[in-house]
Rosetta silent file (secondary structure, phi, psi, omega in degrees, C-alpha in Angstrom):
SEQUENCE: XXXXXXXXXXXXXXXXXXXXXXXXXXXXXXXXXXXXXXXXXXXXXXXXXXXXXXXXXXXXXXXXXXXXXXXXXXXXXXXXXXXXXXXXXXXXXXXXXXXXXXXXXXXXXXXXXXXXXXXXXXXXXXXXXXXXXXXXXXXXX
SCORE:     score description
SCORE:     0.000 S_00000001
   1 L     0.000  -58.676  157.431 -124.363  -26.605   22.669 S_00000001
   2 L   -23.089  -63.130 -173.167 -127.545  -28.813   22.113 S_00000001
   3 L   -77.508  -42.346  175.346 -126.187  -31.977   21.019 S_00000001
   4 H   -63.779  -20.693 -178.124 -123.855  -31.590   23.800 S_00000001
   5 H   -86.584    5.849 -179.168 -126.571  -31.069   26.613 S_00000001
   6 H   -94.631  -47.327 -159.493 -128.687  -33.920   24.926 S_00000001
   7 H   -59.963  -74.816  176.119 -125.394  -36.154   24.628 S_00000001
   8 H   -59.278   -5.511  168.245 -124.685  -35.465   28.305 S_00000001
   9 H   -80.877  -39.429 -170.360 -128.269  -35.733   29.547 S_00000001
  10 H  -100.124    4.553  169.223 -128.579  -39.432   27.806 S_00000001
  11 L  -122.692   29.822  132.874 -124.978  -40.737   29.196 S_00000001
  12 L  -120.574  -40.196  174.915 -125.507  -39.488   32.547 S_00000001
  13 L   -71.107  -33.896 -162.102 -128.867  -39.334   33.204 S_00000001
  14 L   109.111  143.425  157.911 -130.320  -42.285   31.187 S_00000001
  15 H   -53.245  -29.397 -176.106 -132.642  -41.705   28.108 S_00000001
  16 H   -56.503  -67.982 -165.744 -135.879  -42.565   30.367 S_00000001
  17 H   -69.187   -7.299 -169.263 -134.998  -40.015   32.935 S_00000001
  18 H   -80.974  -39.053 -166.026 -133.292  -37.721   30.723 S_00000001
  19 H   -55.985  -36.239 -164.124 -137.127  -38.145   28.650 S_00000001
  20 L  -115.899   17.935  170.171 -139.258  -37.799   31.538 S_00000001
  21 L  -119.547  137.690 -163.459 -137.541  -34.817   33.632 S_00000001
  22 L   -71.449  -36.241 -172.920 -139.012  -31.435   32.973 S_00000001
  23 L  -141.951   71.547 -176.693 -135.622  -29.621   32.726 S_00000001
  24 H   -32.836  -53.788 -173.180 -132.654  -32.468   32.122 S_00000001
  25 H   -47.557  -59.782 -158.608 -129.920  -29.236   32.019 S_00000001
  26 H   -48.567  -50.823 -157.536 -130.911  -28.513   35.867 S_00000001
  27 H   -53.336  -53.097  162.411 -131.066  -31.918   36.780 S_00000001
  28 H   -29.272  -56.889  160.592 -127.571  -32.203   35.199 S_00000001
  29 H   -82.554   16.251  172.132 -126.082  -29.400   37.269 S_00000001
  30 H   -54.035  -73.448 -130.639 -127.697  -30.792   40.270 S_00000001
  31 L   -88.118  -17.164 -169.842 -125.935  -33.827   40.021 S_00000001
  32 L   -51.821  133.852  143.782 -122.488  -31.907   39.336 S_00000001
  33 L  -167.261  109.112 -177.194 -120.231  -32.291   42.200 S_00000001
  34 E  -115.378  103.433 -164.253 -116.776  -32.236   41.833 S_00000001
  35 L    69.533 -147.748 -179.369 -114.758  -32.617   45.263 S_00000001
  36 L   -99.575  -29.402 -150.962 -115.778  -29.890   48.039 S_00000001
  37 L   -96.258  -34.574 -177.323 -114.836  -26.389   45.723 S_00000001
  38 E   -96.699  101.447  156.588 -117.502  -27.369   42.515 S_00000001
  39 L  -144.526 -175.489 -172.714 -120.907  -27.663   43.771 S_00000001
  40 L    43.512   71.424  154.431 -124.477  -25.644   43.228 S_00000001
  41 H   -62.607  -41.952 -164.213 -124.248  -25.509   39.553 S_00000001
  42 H   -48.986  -27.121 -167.340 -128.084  -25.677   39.588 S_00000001
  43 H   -82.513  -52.175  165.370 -128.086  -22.136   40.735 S_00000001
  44 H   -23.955  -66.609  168.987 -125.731  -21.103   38.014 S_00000001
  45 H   -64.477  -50.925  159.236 -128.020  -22.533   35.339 S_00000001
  46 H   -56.967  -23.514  172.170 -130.960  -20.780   36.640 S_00000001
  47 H   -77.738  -27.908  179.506 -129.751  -17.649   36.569 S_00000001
  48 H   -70.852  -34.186  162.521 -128.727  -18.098   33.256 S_00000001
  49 H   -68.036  -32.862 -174.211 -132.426  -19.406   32.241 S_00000001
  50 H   -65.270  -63.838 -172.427 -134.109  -16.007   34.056 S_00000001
  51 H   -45.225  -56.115  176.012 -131.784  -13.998   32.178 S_00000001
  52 H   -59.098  -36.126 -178.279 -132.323  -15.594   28.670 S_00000001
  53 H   -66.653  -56.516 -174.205 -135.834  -15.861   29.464 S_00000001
  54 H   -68.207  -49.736  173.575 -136.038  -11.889   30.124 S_00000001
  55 H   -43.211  -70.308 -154.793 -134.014  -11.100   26.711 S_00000001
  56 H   -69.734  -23.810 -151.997 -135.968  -13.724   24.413 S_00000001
  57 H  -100.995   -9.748  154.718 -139.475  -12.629   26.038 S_00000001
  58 H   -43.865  -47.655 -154.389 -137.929   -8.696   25.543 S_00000001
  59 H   -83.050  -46.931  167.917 -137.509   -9.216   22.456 S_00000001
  60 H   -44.669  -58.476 -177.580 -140.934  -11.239   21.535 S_00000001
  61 H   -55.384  -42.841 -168.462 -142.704   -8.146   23.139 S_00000001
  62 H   -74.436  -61.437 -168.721 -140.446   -5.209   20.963 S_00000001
  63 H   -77.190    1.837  168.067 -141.355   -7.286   17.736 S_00000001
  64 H   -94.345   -4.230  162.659 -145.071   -7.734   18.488 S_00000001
  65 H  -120.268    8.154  125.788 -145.327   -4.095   18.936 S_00000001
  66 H   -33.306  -60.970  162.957 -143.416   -3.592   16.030 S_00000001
  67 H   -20.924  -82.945  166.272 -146.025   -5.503   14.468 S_00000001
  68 H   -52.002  -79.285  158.443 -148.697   -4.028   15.482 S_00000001
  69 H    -6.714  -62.562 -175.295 -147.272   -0.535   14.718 S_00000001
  70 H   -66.395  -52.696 -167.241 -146.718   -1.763   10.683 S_00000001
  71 H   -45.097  -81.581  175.430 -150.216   -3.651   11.036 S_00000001
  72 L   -60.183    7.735 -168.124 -151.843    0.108   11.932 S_00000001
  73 L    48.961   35.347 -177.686 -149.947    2.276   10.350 S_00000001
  74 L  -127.333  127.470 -161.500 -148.943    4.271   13.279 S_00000001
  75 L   -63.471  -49.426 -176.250 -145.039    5.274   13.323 S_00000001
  76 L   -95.356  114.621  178.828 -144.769    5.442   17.225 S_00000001
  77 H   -52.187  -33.078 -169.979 -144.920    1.971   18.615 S_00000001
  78 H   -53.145  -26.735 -165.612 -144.978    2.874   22.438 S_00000001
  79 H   -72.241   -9.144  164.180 -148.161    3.361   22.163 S_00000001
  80 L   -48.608  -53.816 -138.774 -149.095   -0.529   21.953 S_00000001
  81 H   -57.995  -67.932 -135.417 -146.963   -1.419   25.236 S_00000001
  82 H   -70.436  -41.185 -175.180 -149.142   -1.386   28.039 S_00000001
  83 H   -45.107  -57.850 -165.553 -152.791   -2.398   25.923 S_00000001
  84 H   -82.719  -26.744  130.093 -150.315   -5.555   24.534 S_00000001
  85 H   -13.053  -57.674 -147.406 -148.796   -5.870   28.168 S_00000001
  86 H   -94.131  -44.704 -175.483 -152.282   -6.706   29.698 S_00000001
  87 H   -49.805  -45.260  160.957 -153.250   -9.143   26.491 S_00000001
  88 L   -70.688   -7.193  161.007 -150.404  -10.933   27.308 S_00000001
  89 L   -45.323  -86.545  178.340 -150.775  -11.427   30.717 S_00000001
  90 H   -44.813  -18.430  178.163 -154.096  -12.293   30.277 S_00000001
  91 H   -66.537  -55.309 -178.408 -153.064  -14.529   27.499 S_00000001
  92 H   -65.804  -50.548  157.684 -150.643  -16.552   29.522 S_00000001
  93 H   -51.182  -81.940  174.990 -152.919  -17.351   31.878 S_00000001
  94 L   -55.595    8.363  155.776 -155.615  -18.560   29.937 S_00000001
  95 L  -126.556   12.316  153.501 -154.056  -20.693   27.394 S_00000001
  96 L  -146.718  103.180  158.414 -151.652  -22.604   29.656 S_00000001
  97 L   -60.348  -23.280 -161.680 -153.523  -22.919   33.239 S_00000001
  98 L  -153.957  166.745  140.849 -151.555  -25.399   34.803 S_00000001
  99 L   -75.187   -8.243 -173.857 -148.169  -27.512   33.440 S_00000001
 100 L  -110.085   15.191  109.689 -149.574  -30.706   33.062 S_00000001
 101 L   -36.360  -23.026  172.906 -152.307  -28.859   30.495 S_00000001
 102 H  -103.814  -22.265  150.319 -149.352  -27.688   28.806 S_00000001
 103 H   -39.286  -37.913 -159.918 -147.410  -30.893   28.576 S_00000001
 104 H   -95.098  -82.147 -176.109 -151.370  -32.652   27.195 S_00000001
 105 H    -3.127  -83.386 -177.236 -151.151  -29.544   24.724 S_00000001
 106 H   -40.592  -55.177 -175.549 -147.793  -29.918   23.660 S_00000001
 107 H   -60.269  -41.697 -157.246 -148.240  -33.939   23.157 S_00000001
 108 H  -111.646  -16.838 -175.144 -151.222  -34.035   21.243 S_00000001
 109 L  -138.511  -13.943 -168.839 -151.922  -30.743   19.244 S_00000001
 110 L   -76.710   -6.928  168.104 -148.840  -28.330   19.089 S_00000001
 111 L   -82.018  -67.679  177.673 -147.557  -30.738   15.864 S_00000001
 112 L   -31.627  -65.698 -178.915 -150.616  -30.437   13.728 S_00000001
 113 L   -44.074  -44.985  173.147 -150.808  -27.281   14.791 S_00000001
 114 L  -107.832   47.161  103.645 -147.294  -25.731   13.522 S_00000001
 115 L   -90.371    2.864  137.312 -147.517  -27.823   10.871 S_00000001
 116 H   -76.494  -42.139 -175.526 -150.336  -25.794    9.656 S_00000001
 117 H   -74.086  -35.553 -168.908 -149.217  -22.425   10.986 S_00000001
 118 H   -97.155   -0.686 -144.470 -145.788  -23.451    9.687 S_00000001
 119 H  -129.117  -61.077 -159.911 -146.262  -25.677    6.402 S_00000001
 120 H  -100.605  -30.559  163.327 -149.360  -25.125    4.851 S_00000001
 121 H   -64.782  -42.486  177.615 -150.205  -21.621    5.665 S_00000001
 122 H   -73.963  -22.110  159.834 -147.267  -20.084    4.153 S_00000001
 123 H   -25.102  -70.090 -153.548 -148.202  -22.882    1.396 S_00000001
 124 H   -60.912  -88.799 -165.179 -151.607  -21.149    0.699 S_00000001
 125 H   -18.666  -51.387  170.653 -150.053  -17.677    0.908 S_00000001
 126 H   -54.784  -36.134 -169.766 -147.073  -18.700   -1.792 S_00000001
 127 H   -94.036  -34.305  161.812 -149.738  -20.119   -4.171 S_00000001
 128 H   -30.771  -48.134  140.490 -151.844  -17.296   -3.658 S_00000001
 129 H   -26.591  -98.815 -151.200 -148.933  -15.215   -4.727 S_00000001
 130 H   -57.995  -54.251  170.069 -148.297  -16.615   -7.925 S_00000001
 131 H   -52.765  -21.698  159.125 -152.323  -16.247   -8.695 S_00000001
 132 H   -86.089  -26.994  161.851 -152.281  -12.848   -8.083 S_00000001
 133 H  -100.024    4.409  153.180 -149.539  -12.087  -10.081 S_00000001
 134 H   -59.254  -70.214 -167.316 -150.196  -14.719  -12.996 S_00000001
 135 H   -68.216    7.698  176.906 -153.478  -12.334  -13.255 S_00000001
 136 H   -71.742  -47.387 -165.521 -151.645   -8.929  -12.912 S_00000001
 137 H  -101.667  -16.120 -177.286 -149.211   -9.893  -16.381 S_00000001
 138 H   -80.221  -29.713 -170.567 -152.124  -11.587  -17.935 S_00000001
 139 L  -104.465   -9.949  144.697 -154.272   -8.066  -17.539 S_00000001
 140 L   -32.439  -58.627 -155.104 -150.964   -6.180  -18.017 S_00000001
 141 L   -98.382    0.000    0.000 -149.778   -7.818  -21.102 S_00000001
């Protein structure tokens, strides 16, 4: 589904404009218009982003108070919701104020950045590993 919405974004759209439009997909059903009976795709495709968009950010929320739950020891989870509710509000706000702060983000620090969180942290943790259990069989054995 990807390669086709890229593939159809850079032979109808252009690569520039497919590069430089915030959401290429919309712009794509925009532009849809076949005869008088196919038109307002655009509408289609948003409903279909709100919807995914409620599920995936459902879903974020159920496994961060999962999380949290395992973190604490505490069996019933519910009790997280609204305290992890407000953090995330508040959260949202304050680390992307505006879009073209999140776009300056995005360009310049979100690679370093998950390539630490993603590369090198699980690195350390993995090496970390094996030194705790090199000394475990050494004071074992």
């Amino acid at each position: 589904m990807m390669v086709t919405l890229i593939l159809l974004g850079i032979l109808v759209l252009s690569p520039y404009y497919s590069q430089i439009t915030m959401f290429p997909s919309y712009e794509l059903g925009r532009r849809i218009d076949v005869g008088n009976f196919l038109q307002g795709i655009e509408v289609v495709i948003a409903i279909l982003w709100f919807i995914t968009l409620f599920f995936k950010l459902c879903i974020y929320f159920y496994a961060t108070l999962l999380g949290f739950a395992n973190v604490f020891h505490i069996k019933d989870y519910k009790l997280f919701s609204f305290p992890v509710a407000l953090i995330m509000i508040t959260l949202s706000l304050i680390v992307y104020p505006s879009v073209s702060y999140q776009k300056d983000w995005d360009t310049k620090t979100w690679i370093p950045y998950s390539l630490l969180v993603g590369i090198l942290y699980p690195l350390f943790l993995l090496i970390a590993g094996f030194i705790q259990n090199k000394k475990r069989r050494s004071s074992n054995g």
